[in-house]
N, C-alpha and C positions, 0 to 999 in steps of 0.2 A: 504494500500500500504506500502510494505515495503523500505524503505530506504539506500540507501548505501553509507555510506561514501568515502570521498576524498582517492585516493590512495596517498596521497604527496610524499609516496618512491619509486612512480615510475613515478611522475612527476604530478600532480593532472589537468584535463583538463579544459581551463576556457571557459566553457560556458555560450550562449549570454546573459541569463537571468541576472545571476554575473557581465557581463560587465558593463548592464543596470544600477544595482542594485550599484556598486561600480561607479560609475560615478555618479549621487546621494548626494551618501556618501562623496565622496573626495569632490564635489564644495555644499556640506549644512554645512562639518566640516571646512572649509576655512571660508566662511560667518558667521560659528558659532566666529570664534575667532574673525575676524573681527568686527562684532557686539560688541562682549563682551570686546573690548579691544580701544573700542572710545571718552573717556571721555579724554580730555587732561590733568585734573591733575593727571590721574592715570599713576602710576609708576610700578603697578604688578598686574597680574591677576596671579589667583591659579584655576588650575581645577584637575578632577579625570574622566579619559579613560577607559572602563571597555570592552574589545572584548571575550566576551564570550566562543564563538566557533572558536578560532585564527586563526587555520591551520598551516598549513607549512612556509607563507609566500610571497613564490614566484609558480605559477602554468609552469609548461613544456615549454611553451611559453616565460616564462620571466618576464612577466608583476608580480606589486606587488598585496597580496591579499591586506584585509582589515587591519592588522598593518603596512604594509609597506606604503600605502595608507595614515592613518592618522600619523605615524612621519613623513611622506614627506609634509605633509597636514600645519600642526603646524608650522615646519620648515620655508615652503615659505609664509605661511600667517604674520608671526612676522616680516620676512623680507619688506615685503610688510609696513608692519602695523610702523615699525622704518624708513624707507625709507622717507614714508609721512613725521613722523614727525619730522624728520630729517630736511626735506625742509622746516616746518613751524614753524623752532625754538623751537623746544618742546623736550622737554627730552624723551630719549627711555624709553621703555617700557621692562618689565623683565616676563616672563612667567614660571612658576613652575607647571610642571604635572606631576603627578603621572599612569602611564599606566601597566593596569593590564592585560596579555592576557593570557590566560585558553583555554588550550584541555585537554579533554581526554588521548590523547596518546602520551606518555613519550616519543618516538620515534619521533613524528610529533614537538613536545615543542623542543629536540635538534634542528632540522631541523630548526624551525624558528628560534633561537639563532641564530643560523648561515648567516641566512639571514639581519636578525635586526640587528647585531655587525656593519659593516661595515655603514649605515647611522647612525648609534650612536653613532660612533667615528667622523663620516663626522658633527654633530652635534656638536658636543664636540668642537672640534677643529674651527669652521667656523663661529657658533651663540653663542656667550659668553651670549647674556639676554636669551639664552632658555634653563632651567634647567627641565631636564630631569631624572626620574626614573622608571625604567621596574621592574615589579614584574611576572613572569613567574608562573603559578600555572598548575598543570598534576592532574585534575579530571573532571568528568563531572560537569557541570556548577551546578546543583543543590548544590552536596557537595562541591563546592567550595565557591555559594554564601554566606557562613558563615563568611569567611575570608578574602571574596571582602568586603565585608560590616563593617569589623571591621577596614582593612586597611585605607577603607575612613575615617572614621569616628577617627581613632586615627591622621590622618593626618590633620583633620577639613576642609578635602575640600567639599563646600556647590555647584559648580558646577559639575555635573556630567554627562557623555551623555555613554550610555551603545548601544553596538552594538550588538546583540544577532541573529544571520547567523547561525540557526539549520537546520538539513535536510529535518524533518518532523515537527510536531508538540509539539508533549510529552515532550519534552526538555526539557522547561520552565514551569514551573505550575503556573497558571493563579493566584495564592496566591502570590507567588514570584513579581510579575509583579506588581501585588498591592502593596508589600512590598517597592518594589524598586520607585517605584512614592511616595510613602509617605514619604521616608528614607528625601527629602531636599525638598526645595522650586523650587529650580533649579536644577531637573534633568532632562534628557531624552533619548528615549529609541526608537532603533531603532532594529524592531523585525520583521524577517523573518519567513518564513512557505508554508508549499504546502497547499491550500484549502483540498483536497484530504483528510490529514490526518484530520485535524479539523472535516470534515462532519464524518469521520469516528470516530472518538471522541466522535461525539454528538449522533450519530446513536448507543453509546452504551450509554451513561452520560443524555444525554438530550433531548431523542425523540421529546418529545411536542415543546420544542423551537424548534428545527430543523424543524417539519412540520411546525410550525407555521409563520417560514419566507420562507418559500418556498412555500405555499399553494396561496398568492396573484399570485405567477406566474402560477399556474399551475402545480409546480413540483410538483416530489418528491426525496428523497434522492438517490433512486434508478436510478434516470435519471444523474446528475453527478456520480454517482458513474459508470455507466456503459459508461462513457465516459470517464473513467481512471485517474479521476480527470483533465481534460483539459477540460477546457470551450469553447468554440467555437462561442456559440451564445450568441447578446447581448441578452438578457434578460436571461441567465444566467448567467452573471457577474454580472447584478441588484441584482437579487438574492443572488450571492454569498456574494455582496459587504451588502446588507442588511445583512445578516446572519452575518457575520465578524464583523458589528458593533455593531449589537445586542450583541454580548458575548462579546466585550472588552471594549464597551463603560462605564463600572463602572470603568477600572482598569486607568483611565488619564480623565483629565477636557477636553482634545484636543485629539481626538484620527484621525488619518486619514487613511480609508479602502480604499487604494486606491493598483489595483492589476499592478506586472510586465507584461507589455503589450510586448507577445512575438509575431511573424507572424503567427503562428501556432494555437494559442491559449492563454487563460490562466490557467497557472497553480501554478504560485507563489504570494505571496501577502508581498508587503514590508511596515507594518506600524509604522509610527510615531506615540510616547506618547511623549503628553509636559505639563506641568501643566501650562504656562502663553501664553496669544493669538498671543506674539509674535512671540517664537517658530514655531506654524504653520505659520504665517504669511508669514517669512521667507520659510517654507518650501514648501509650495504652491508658491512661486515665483521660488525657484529650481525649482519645477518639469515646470513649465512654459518655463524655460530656455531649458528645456529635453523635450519639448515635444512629443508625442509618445512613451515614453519610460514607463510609466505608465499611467493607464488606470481609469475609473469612466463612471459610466451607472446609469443616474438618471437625475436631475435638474443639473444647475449650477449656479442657483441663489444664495440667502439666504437658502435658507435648502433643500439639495441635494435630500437626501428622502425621501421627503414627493413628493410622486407620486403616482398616478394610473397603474402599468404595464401593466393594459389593454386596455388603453388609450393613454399614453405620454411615456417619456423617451426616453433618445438620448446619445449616446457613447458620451463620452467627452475625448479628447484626448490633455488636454491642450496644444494647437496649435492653429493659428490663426482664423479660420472658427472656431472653441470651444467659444473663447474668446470671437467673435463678437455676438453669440448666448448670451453670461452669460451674456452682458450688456444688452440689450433687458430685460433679466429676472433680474435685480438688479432694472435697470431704473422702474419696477413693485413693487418686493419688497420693495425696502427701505422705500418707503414714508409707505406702510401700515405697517411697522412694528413702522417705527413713532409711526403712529395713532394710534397703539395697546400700546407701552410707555405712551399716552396721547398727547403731540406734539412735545417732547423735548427727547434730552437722549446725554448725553457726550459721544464724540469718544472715547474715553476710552472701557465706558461703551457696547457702540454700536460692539466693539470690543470683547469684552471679552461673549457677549451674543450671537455673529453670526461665528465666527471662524471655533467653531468645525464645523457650517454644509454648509460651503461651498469651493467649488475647489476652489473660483476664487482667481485672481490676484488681490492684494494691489490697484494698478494702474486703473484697471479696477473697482473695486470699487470707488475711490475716483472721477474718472472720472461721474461714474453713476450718485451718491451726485451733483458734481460742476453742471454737466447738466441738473440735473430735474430741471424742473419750479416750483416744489413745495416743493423745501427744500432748506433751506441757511444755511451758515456754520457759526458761530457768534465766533468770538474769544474770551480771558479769557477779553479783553479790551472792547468789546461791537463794535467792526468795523467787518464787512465780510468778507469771503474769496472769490477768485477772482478763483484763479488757483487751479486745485487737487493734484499737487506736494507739498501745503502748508497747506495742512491739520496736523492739529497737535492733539496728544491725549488729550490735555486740552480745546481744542474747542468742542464748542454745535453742534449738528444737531437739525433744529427745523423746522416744517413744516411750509408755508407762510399762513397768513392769509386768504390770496384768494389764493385759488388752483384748479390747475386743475385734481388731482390725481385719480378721477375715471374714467377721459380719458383713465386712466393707468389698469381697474381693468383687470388682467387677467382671464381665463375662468375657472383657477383652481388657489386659494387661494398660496401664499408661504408657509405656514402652513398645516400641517393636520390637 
């Protein structure tokens, strides 16, 4: 399938997918600063914004895209974030970023100047702790990624979060994506795409992988593809979503294949790359907050795809009837993944090893823990916890010495 870009000079239209997609964006980058800016003797956060594929700006409608999005994003979160501490006798906080936005087209880079000037002065003149630098770059993102990477890097900012909103797929090369997860400790990547092209990708790069995550369903490549790349049925979102994390799960320790859930179908996929389990942590609570707006067909326990698609599997539309479902299946998993640890394992630990393979909610997890009969939560002081709001990552999970947990065994393993 071919692709066509934004017309921005004649006003670019914003469609629902993009709505979805930037709503997302705007309340996970809010949450990101807020997160990273909670320590009360911190006096300055430093990060580095990388938007890829910029645009214009503003679409026909009015509404902003994805830079206007995150300086409006920065802006009211600091406001937010000095307000509190304001009220609690604490010194403001001073934020330093650096934001790089890249197109293509020299025409569309004026365009957006012109859009971004006016909140950049509104900026300038209204939040004295939020220092602000734009670097505007006119290539495609591959030949620019030489010069986004050296920017950062001469400026020593070690947090970074990359928004990469291409049309198809080819944009970004799956090295690049590597490149850019490895470049800090703290980066992350927020990376769009049509299914469509990818299967078309792999239908010429990497047949045998392609049948090979399709064949448990029954397909073949030929069957999305003659559906225009728009999915329609659950058990080709399964598919698709297995396939998606099969190729990107080397390039991040957290990856999440989770597709834009339109009424029609799907046909776009908006994933998250984080290297620490909080990252998704957080982002799996966005999408909670959205629910319906992205989509997941598999489990929704401990490890999503480990299923049978001839057997099981359930649209998960993190929404309330979803949620009530993934506790059922946590309330199963956790205690046996214990018992696979031996009987012990720090929330830390228990964190950083189940992440990657589950939708659910923070909340819903920590609920599942408090409630099992066969697991307590032992603090770094050797006393219990009581409530699942008090779970903290320095606390134990450990299975109780009398247990009931094979009351619990499901009919199919959390594991494959």
């Amino acid at each position: 399938m071919v692709t066509k870009p934004y017309d921005w000079s004649g006003g670019a239209t914003l469609d629902e997918h993009t709505k979805r997609k930037h709503k997302i964006l705007r309340e996970y980058f809010f949450q990101y600063i807020t997160v990273r800016c909670q320590l009360p003797q911190q006096s300055k956060f430093r990060l580095a914004v990388v938007d890829g594929f910029a645009g214009g700006g503003r679409y026909s409608c009015g509404t902003g895209g994805s830079p206007i999005i995150l300086l409006e994003e920065i802006n009211k979160s600091l406001e937010k974030i000095n307000l509190e501490r304001a009220s609690e006798g604490l010194g403001l906080i001073e934020i330093e970023c650096l934001f790089i936005f890249n197109d293509a087209d020299k025409n569309v880079v004026g365009l957006l100047k012109e859009n971004c000037a006016p909140l950049l002065a509104a900026i300038k003149i209204e939040r004295p702790q939020l220092h602000v630098h734009v670097e505007y770059l006119e290539d495609t993102f591959e030949a620019s990624y030489p010069r986004i990477k050296a920017l950062i890097s001469t400026g020593r900012y070690r947090s970074i979060l990359y928004n990469l909103d291409q049309c198809g797929h080819s944009k970004v090369d799956t090295a690049t994506l590597i490149d850019i997860m490895g470049s800090a400790p703290s980066v992350e990547v927020f990376y769009t795409f049509m299914i469509s092209s990818l299967i078309s990708f792999l239908s010429k790069t990497n047949t045998e992988l392609l049948e090979q995550q399709l064949s448990p369903f029954g397909l073949k490549s030929s069957d999305i593809h003659a559906a225009d790349g728009k999915i329609s049925k659950n058990e080709f979102l399964g598919a698709a979503e297995k396939l998606v994390f099969g190729f990107f799960k080397g390039c991040a320790k957290f990856v999440s294949p989770f597709s834009i859930r339109n009424p029609d179908g799907w046909r776009y996929w908006l994933i998250h790359f984080a290297n620490n389990y909080r990252a998704r942590q957080v982002y799996n609570d966005i999408l909670h907050d959205n629910s319906t707006s992205q989509a997941h067909f598999g489990r929704s326990g401990l490890n999503m795809l480990a299923y049978d698609p001839s057997q099981e599997g359930a649209l998960y539309l993190f929404d309330v009837d979803g949620r009530n479902d993934a506790k059922k299946q946590l309330l199963n998993d956790i205690p046996h993944l214990l018992e696979e640890a031996g009987d012990a394992i720090g929330v830390r630990d228990f964190y950083e090893s189940t992440y990657n393979a589950t939708p659910s909610h923070k909340d819903d997890i920590h609920a599942a823990i408090i409630e099992n009969p066969d697991i307590e939560v032992v603090t770094p002081t050797g006393g219990l916890r009581r409530k699942a709001n008090t779970i903290d990552v320095e606390d134990i999970l450990r299975l109780k010495h009398q247990r009931s947990f094979p009351l619990y065994i499901p009919s199919k393993p959390y594991r494959k």
